[in-house]
MARMI-520925 format. One line per field, with one value per residue (C-alpha): residue number from 0; residue in three letters; chain; x, y, z. Coordinates in Angstrom, 2 decimals. Example, Ala and Ser with C-alpha at 12.3 -4.5 7.8 and 13.67 -1.06 7.14 Angstrom:
<rs>
seq (0, 1)
type (ALA, SER)
mol (A, A)
x (12.30, 13.67)
y (-4.50, -1.06)
z (7.80, 7.14)
</rs>
This chain:
<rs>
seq (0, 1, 2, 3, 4, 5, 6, 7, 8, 9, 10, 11, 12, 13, 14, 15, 16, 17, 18, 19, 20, 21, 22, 23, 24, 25, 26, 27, 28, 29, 30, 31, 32, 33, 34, 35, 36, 37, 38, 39, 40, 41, 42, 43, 44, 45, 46, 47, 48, 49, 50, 51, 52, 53, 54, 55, 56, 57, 58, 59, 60, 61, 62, 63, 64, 65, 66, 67, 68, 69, 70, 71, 72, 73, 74, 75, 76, 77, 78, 79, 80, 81, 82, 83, 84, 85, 86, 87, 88, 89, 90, 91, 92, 93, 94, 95, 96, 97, 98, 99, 100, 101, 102, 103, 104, 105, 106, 107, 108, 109, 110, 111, 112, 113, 114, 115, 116, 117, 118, 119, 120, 121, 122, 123, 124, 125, 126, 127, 128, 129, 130, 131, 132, 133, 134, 135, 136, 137, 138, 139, 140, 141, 142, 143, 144, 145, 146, 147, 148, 149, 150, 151, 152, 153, 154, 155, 156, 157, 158, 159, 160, 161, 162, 163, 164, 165, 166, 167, 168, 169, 170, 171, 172, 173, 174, 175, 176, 177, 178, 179, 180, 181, 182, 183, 184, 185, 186, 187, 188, 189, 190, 191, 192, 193, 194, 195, 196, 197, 198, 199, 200, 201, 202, 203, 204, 205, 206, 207, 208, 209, 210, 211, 212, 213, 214, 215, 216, 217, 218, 219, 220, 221, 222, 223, 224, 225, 226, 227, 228, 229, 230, 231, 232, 233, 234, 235, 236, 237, 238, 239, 240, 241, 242, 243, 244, 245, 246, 247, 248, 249, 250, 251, 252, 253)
type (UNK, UNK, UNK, UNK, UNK, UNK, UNK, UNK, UNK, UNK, UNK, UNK, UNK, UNK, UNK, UNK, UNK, UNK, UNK, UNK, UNK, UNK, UNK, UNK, UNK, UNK, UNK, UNK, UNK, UNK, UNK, UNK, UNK, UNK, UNK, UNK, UNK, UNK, UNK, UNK, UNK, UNK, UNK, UNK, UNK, UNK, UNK, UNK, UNK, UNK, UNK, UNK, UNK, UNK, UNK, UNK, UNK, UNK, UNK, UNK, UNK, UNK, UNK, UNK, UNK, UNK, UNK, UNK, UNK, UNK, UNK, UNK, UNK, UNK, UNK, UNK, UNK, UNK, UNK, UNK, UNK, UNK, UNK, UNK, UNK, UNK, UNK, UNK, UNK, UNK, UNK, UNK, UNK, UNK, UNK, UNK, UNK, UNK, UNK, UNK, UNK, UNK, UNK, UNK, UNK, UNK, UNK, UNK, UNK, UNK, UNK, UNK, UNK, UNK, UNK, UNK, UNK, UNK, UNK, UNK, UNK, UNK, UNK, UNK, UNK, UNK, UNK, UNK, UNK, UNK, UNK, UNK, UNK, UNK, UNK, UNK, UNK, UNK, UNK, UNK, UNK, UNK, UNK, UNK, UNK, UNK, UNK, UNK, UNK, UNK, UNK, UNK, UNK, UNK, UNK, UNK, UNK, UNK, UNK, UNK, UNK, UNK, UNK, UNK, UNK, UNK, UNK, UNK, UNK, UNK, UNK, UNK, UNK, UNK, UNK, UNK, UNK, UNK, UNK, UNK, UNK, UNK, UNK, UNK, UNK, UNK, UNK, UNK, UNK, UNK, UNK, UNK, UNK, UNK, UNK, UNK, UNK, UNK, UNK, UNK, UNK, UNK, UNK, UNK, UNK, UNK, UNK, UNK, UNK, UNK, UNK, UNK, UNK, UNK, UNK, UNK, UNK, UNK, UNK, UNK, UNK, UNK, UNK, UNK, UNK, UNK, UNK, UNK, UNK, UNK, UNK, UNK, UNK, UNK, UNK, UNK, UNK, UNK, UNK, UNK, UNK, UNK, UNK, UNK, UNK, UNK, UNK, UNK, UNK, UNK, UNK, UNK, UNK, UNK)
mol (A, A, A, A, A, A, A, A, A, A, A, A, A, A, A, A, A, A, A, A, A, A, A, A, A, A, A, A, A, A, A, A, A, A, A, A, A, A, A, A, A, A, A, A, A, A, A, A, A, A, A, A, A, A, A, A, A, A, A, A, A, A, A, A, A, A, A, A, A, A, A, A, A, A, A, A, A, A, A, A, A, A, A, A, A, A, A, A, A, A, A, A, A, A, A, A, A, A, A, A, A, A, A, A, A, A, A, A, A, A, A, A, A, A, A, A, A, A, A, A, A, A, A, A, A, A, A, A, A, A, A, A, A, A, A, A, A, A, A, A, A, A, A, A, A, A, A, A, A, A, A, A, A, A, A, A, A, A, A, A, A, A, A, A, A, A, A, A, A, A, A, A, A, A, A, A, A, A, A, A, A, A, A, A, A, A, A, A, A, A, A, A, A, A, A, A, A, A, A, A, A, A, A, A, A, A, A, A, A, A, A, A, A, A, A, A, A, A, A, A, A, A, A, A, A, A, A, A, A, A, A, A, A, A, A, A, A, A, A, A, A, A, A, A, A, A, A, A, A, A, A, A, A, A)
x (-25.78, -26.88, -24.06, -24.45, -22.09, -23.01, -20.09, -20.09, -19.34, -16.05, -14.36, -14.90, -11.25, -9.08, -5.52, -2.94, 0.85, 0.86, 5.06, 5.78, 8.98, 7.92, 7.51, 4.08, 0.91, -1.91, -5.47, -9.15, -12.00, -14.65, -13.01, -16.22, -20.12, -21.01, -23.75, -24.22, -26.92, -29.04, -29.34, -30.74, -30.17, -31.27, -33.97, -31.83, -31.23, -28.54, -28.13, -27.56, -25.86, -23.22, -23.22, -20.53, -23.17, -22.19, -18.80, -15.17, -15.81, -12.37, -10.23, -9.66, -8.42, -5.64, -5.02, -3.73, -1.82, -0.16, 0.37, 1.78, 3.98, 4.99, 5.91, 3.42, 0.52, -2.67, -5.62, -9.31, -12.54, -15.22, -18.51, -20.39, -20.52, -23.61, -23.42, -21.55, -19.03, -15.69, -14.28, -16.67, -16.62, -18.93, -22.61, -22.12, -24.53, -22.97, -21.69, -25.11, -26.18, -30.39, -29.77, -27.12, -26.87, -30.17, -31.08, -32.87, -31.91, -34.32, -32.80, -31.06, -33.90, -35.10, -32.53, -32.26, -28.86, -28.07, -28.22, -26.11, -23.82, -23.51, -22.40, -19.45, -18.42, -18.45, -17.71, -16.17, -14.26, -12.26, -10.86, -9.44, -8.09, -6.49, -4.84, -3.60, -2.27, -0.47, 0.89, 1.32, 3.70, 5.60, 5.88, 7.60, 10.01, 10.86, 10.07, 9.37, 5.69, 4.00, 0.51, -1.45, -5.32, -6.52, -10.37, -12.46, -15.07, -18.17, -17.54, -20.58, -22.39, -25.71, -25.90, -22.54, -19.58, -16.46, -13.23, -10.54, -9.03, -7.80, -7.51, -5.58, -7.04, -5.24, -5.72, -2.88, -0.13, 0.85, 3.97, 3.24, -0.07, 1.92, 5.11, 2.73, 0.65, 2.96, 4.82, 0.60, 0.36, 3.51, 3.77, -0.25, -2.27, -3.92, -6.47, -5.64, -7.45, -6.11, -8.37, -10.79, -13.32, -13.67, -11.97, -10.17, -10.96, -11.46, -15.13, -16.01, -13.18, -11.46, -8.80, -6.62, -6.90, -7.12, -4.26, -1.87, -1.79, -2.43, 0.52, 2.53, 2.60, 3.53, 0.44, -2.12, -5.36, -5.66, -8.85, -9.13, -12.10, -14.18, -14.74, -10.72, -9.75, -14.04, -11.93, -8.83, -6.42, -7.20, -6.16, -3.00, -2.19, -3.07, -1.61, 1.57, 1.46, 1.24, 3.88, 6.47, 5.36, 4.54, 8.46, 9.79, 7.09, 8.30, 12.00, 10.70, 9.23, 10.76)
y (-58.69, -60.28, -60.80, -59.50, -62.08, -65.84, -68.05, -69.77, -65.90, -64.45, -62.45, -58.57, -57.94, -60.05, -59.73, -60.75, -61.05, -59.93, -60.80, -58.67, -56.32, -53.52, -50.55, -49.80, -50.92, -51.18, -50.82, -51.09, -50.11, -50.97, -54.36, -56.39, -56.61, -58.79, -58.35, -60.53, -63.28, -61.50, -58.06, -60.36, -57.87, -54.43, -54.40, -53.57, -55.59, -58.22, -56.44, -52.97, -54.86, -55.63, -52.19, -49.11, -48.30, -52.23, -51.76, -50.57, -52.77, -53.97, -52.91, -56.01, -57.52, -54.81, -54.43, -58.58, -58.34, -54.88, -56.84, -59.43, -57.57, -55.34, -58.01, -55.73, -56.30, -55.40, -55.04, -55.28, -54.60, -57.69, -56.42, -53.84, -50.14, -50.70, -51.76, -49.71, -47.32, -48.07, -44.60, -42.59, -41.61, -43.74, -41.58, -39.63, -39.21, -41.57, -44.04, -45.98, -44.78, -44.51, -43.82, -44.37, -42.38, -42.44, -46.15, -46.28, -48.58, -49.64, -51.89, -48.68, -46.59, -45.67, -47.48, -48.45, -47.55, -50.75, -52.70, -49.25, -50.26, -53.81, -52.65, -50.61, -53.18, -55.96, -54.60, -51.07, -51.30, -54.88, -53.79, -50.48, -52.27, -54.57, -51.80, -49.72, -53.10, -53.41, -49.84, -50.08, -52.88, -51.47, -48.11, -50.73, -52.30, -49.16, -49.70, -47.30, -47.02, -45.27, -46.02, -46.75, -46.02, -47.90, -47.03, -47.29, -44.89, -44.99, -43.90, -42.00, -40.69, -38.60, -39.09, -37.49, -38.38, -38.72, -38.27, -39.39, -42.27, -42.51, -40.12, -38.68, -37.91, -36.36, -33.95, -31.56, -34.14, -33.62, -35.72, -38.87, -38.09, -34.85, -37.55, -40.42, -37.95, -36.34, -40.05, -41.27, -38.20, -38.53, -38.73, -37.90, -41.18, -40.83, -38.32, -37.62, -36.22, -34.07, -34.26, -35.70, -37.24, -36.71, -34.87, -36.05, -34.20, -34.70, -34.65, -36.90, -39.27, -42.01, -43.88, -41.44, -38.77, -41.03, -43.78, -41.40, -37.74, -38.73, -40.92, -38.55, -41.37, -40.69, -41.61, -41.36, -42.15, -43.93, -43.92, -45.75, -45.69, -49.13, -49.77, -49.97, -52.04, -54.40, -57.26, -59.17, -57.92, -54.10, -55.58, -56.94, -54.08, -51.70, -53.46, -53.96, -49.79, -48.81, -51.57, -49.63, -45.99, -45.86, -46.14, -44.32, -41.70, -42.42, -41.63, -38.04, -38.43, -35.82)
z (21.07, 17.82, 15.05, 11.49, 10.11, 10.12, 11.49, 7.51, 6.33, 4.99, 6.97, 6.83, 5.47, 3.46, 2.96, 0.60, 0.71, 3.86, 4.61, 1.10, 1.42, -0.78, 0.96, -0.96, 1.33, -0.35, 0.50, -1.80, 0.52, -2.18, -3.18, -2.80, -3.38, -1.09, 1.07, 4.73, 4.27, 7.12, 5.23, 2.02, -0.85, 0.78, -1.78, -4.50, -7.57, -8.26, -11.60, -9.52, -7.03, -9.72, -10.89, -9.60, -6.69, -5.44, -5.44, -7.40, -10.25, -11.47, -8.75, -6.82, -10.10, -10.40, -6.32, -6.12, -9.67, -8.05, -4.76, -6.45, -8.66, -6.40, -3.49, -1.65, 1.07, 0.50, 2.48, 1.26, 2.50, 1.89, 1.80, -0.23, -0.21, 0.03, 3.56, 5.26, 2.75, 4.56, 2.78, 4.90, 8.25, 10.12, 11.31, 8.16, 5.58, 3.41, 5.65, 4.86, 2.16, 1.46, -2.55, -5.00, -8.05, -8.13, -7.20, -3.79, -1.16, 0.81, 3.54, 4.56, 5.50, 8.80, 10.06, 13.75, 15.68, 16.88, 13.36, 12.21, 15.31, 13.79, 10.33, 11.58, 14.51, 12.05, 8.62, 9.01, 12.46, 11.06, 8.12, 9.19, 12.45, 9.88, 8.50, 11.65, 13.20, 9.97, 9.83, 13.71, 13.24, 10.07, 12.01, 14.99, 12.58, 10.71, 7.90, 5.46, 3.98, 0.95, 1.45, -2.26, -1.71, -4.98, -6.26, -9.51, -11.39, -13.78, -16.86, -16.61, -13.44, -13.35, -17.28, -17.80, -19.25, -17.63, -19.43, -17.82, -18.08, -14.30, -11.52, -8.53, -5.29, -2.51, 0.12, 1.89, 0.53, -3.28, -2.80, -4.51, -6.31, -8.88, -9.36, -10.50, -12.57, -14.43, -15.38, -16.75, -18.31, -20.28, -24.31, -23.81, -24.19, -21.37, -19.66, -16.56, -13.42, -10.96, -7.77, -10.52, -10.49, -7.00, -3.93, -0.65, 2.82, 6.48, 6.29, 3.45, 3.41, 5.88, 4.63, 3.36, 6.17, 9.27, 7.53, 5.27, 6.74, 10.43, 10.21, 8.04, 5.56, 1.88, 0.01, -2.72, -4.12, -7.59, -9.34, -12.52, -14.84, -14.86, -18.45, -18.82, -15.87, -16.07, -17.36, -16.85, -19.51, -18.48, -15.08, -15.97, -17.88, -15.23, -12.82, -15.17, -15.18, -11.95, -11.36, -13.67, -12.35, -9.05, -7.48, -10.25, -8.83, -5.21, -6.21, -5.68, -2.60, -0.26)
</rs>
């Protein structure tokens, strides 16, 4: 069995804080752009590769301030999107993805099922056994646990516009996700979303489903637009919001 990673390679998941109290546990599945040395740069650009198709840009910045801030542990996927989504079920249709919004990718075509093997054994399969092994041993402890699913969006995708300035994605739990809303949304300088940009459900999605509901977790999903989190003051001050919201929003957690 030939290895995708090289020995001299990161890790596939890295973590952070990892003895923090808080009962927040956070998680960034598009935390990185990295691609493994043997894949060289699946024929797409380095500009591209730096682009939203590449990865969440911004969010890694605002996950470790959060972490920090919060005294909570956070887990992070390493590699790109782009080689292997680890929000997507694995064998799905965009698990390994052959075009991004509109950019092809052509070290994903016609791919054979062993090197599609490798990419989930190596990249996929480590980071969410980083996370059950965490939950596992939480759940073991008893400790309570409000898992934070924290993602970033274009501003614009297909040539339109998005509006918002961040989003909440959830699927049958509205627990957290209405709470946390509702405190963003208040005095109305922000836009926003409600299940925007994008949706949560068993077919399309991972973490969420297989980490929050299966578990009975309290959870949600937090997308926040790139262009407001690309640098590192919209981090801090992301990070710095979230911070103040999120237990205020937990308060009402039934």
């Amino acid at each position: 069995m030939t290895n995708l990673l090289e020995p001299d390679e990161p890790p596939a998941v890295a973590q952070y804080n990892a003895q923090g109290r808080s009962r927040f546990f956070l998680v960034c599945d598009h935390a990185s752009n990295r691609i493994p040395r043997k894949l060289g740069d699946l024929g797409v650009s380095a500009d591209d590769i730096k682009r939203h198709i590449g990865w969440d840009i911004g969010i890694a910045g605002v996950a470790r301030r959060l972490s920090q801030t919060l005294d909570a542990h956070l887990v992070m996927s390493a590699y790109s999107r782009l080689v292997i989504d680890c929000n997507r079920p694995p064998a799905t249709e965009e698990s390994i993805v052959t075009e991004s919004d509109a950019t092809p990718v052509p070290g994903n075509r016609n791919l054979a099922s062993a090197d599609a093997e490798a990419r989930r054994r190596e990249i996929f399969a480590p980071y969410h056994d980083a996370i059950a092994a965490a939950l596992d041993a939480r759940g073991k402890a008893k400790r309570g646990t409000i898992l934070i699913s924290l993602h970033s969006f274009t501003p614009v995708y297909g040539g339109v516009a998005r509006p918002w300035h961040a989003g909440l994605l959830y699927n049958k739990y509205k627990g957290l996700a209405h709470p946390l809303r509702d405190a963003l949304r208040e005095g109305g300088v922000f836009n926003i979303g409600d299940m925007e940009p994008y949706t949560v459900d068993d077919e399309t999605d991972y973490t969420v489903p297989v980490h929050g509901e299966r578990r009975g977790l309290p959870h949600v999903a937090i997308e926040i637009r790139q262009d407001l989190i690309a640098e590192e003051p919209g981090q801090r001050e992301w990070a710095e919001r979230l911070a103040d919201l999120l237990p205020k929003a937990a308060t009402k957690v039934a």
